[in-house]
N, C-alpha and C positions, 0 to 999 in steps of 0.2 A: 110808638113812643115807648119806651125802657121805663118800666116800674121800678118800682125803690127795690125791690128783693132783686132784680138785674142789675142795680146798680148797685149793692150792698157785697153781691156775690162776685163781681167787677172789681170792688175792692178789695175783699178779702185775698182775690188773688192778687191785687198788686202790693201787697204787704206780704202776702208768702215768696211771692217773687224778690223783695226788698230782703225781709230777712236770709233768701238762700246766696243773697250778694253779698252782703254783710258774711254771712258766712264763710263764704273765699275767703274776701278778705282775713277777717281772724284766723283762718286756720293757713296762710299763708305768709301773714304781714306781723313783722312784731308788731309792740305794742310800747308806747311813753306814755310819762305823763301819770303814772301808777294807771295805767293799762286803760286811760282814757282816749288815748291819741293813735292814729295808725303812724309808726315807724316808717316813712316811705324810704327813708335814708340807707336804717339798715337794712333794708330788702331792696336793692334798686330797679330789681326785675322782677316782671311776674308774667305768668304764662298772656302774651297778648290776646290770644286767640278766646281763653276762659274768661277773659275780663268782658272781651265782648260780646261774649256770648249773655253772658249775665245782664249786661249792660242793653244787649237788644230784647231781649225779652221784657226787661224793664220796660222801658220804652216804648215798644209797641201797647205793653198793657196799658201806660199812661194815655199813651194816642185813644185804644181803643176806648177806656175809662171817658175822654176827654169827648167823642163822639157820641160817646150815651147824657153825658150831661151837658150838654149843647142842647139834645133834640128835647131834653128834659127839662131846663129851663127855657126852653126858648131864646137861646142866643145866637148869637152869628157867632161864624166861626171865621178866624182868618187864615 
């Protein structure tokens, strides 16, 4: 079973994974909305390949995350 410091350390990295998404983003996609909102408009493209790169990483960490707190709470998984 995965201790709280496994799963705190679990997290942290799916928040530094988060922020280096976010990061693409901003440093790729204007911005509206006084610089609340991502412009998809005026940027209509972006590199596909970096978006899912990002995107899979995420992802697996959320899986992986989602696997430690299942066996931690004791829930089913489906």
């Amino acid at each position: 079973m995965a201790n709280k410091e496994e799963i705190k350390k679990e997290l942290d990295k799916l928040i530094d994974i988060r922020t280096d998404f976010l990061a693409y983003f901003d440093s790729n996609l204007a911005k509206k909305n006084n610089g609340m909102e991502f412009d998809f408009e005026a940027t209509p493209t972006l590199d596909a390949k970096k978006v899912y790169e990002h995107f899979f990483k995420l992802d697996y960490q959320a899986r992986k995350l989602r696997g430690f707190l299942v066996k931690e709470l004791g829930l089913k998984a489906k």
